[in-house]
Steps between C-alpha positions, in 0.01 A plus 500: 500500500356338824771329717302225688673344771325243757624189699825543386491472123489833272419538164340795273241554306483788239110600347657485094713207522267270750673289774797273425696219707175430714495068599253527708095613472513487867800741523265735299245517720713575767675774360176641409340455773829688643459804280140507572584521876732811425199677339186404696399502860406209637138601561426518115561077480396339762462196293876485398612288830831686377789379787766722619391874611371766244783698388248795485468458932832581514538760178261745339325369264578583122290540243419196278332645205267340233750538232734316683311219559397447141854499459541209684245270326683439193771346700285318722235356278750221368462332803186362596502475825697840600259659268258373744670666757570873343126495453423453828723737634403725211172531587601504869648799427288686291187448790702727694413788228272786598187436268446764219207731364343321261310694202200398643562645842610233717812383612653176357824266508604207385499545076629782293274508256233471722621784715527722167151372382612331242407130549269348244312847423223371308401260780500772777278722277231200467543371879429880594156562220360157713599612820239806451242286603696168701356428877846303558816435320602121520911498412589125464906536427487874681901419467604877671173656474538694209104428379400531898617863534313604202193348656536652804615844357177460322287400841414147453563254729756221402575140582858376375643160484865503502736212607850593464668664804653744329242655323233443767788769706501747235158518481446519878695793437327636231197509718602639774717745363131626360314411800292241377460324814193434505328470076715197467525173569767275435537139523891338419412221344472377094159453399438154232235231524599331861583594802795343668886539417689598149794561354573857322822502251623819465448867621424886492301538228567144343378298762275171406331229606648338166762317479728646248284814416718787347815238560538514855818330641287224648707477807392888549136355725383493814145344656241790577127456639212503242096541491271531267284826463145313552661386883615844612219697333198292505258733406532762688548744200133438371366788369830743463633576200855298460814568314710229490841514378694183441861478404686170604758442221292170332297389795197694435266212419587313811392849694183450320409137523477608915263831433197359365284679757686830415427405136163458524399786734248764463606787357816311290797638607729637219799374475910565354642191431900484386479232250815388347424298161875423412719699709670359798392141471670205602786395262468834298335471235063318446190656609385506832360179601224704680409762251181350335328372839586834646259689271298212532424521848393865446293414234320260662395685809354787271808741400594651214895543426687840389835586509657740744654768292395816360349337212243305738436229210239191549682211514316158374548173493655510076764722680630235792512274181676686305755558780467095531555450125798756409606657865370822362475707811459843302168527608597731836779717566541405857427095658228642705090404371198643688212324552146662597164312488336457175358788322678746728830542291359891375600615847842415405433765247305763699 
């Protein structure tokens, strides 16, 4: 039982029974934000503009353990807008972690599975067969670098496109804890088909430029910069071998309506595309309104399709209809699809 006591008011909250008696949202953000001050030094949030001194400048710090905070999230996830807030301070929190070994040999934070090396296996084994030969890794949604360190650890130099604060400091971290300093570059911005201004709903892993993807509390938004891949790379990558790996929770075909120069360039990249047929889209339930001119695009610029699990299966245009006509989505195991240039899908194989 945690006894939370700020500006005068006290109540409790106990991790089996959840929080009772609370009126206010903003009283729960301030008694989190009171507990989180108790555990963490201030130097771990900048961003938290939290008033009042740190309890931990004039105490040691204790420890504030995962477990604990998972403990927390029942209770605070029935209110929007203090679940907001234990995210944030969540993840605040959890920066302040010493990276671990990863399997592969670098150090990583930021995702438990990912840490472990287990996050989406069968992709990681195909993303590491094409890095073999890959010039550059292009990570559009890098989120906290999970796909970047692999390139790296593999010796291929990456560019990532990542616009949520958050993530964008974990994977700072990520790379420097490695000492990637110099094979990456990173630009903090969303990539679509304009440049300008946007909205993102959402965050962490979730994030999207669409509105209502995965059910975001649409209040949960803010307005981050965004480009298009033709105006920051041009064509300077003529002639190296590209992986591009796209994952940006529905707005995919938006990211390629602004890379027709990257689409079209000699040798084809390959690319990793999450494609979600069903899942996640706005309202719950209907296809993605994408899907079919998605694959399209592909097509059209001289690709052939396969899905991005151990099975490696040729996907054709009878399957997007079939997905169309009965939201069949049985034909991969995971909502990633490859895409290589036509007549080079035995490599996939080799």
């Amino acid at each position: 039982m945690l006894c939370l006591a700020y500006g005068g008011a006290e109540q409790s909250v106990d991790g089996r029974l959840g929080c009772q008696g609370f009126a206010q949202t903003s009283f729960l953000q301030s008694a989190v934000a009171f507990v989180y001050a108790l555990y963490c030094p201030k130097e771990a949030a900048p961003h938290l503009n939290f008033k009042g001194p740190f309890v931990s400048d004039l105490v040691p710090r204790m420890p504030l353990s995962r477990a604990i905070l998972e403990a927390v999230k029942p209770v605070v996830e029935r209110f929007p807008r203090l679940a907001l807030t234990y995210r944030s301070l969540r993840d605040a929190r959890l920066l302040g972690e010493v990276p671990r070994k990863h399997p592969m040999g670098f150090f990583f934070l930021g995702n438990e599975e990912m840490e472990r090396g287990e996050f989406e296996i069968e992709e990681v084994e195909l993303v590491r067969h094409l890095l073999r030969d890959t010039d550059v890794c292009i990570n559009v949604g890098a989120n906290i670098g999970y796909y970047c360190c692999i390139a790296l650890k593999h010796g291929r130099h990456v560019i990532a496109f990542e616009p949520i604060d958050l993530n964008l400091a974990y994977l700072y971290k990520n790379l420097w804890s490695n000492g990637w300093t110099n094979n990456a570059e990173v630009f903090p911005l969303a990539i679509s088909d304009k440049t300008g201004l946007i909205e993102i709903f959402g965050g962490g892993t979730g994030a999207s430029l669409i509105k209502g993807w995965a059910n975001t509390v649409e209040m949960y938004k803010r307005v981050i910069p965004v480009s298009t891949l033709d105006t920051i790379l041009g064509e300077r990558l003529s002639g190296k071998q590209c992986l591009v790996i796209i994952d940006v929770e529905g707005a995919e075909y938006g990211v390629l309506k602004g890379a027709h120069k990257l689409l079209r360039q000699t040798p084809k990249p390959r690319w990793m595309v999450e494609i979600s047929a069903t899942e996640h889209v706005p309202g719950g339930k209907g296809i993605n309104p994408t899907l079919t001119d998605t694959f399209q695009m592909f097509w059209d610029h001289g690709y052939e399709s396969w899905t991005a699990d151990a099975r490696r299966l040729p996907v054709a245009k009878n399957d997007i209809e079939d997905i169309l006509a009965r939201g069949d989505t049985t034909i991969t195991t995971t909502h990633s699809f490859i895409f290589v240039e036509r007549g080079e899908g035995q490599y996939l194989a080799s």
